[in-house]
Each structure stands twice: as structure tokens, then as C-alpha cells.
N, C-alpha and C positions, 0 to 999 in steps of 0.2 A: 471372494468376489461378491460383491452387492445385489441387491435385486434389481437395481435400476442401472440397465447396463450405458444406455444413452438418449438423449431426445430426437424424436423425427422430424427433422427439417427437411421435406420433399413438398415439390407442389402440391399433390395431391394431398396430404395433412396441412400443409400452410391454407388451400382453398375450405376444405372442413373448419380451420378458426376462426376464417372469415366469416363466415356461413352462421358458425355457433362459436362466440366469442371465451365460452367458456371452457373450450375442449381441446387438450395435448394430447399429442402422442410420445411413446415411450418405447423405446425397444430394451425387453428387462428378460432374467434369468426364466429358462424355459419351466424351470422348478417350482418358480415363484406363484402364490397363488393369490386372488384378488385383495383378501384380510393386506398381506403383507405387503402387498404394492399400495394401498391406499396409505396405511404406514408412514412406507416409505418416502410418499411424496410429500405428507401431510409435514413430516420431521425434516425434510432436507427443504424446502420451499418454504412451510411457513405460511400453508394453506390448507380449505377444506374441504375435504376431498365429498362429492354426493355420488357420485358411483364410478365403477371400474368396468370396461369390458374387456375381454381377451379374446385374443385372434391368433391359434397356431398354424405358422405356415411352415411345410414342409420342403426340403432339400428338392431344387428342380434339377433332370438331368440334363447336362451339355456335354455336347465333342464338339471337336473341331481337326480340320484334316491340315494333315504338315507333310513335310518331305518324308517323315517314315513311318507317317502311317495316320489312322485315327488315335487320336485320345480323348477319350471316355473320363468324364470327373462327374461330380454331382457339388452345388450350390449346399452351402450349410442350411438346417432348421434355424428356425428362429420362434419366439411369439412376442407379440406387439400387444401393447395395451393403453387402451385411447381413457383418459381420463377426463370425467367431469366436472369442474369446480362449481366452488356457490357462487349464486348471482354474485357481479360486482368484483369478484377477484380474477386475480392474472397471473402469471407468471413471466417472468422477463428471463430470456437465455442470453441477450448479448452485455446485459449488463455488467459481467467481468469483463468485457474485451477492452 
């Protein structure tokens, strides 16, 4: 498995690029640590990476009630890590489509 598990396309990251033209987000391996995620983006993109930060968020609990009974699960961990390129550069995600 890679460090870079996938990119975050949600409003709330698409409003952050608007905002600051030079900033993805990235949802990557919980293991992975900044060195290797800038890396990572630098060799698969093709770009330069000026800083990483990382965000672990923790498994939230859910139930939900059914004809026999509660069930009780928990939402996976995850960490997200918002990347900042150098002035002037971008990255394009629908370009293969």
C-alpha cells in the first residue's frame, strides 16, 4: 500500500483551495510521516512540495436501532494531510478523466 492513499475532494477542502490557491488535501497511510508524504507528492505530481501538515482523526462511535435491537460499530481512523506547494504551481486531479 502507498503513502498516498487518495485526494480530498469535499467542500470544505475545495473552499481551503479557493482561499489558498496552493493547498491539497490528501488522505494518506496513518504510518506515514511528513519527510515521506512530501516525497511522495513531489515524485507522483511532479511538484514542490513547501510544507506538510498532518491531521489524526480518530474512529467516531455510531448505533443505530433496528427490529432486533441496537448495533453498536465504530467509523475507521484515519490522517489527512493538507499540502503546500510553491507559489505558481498546481496540481490537476481530473486531468485523466
Amino acid at each position: 500500500m502507498g503513502i498516498l492513499i487518495k485526494p480530498i475532494l469535499t467542500e470544505k477542502q475545495t473552499m481551503i483551495s479557493e482561499k489558498f490557491p496552493n493547498r491539497y488535501g490528501f488522505r494518506v497511510a496513518p504510518s506515514a510521516n511528513k519527510v515521506e508524504i512530501k516525497k511522495a507528492v513531489e515524485e507522483l505530481y511532479g511538484v514542490s512540495v513547501v510544507s506538510v501538515n498532518t491531521i489524526k482523526y480518530n474512529g467516531k462511535l455510531k448505533s443505530r436501532y433496528t427490529k432486533t435491537g441496537v448495533i453498536k460499530g465504530k467509523t475507521p481512523a484515519f490522517k489527512k494531510a493538507i499540502i503546500t506547494l510553491k507559489e505558481g504551481e498546481s496540481i490537476d486531479f481530473f486531468s485523466n478523466i
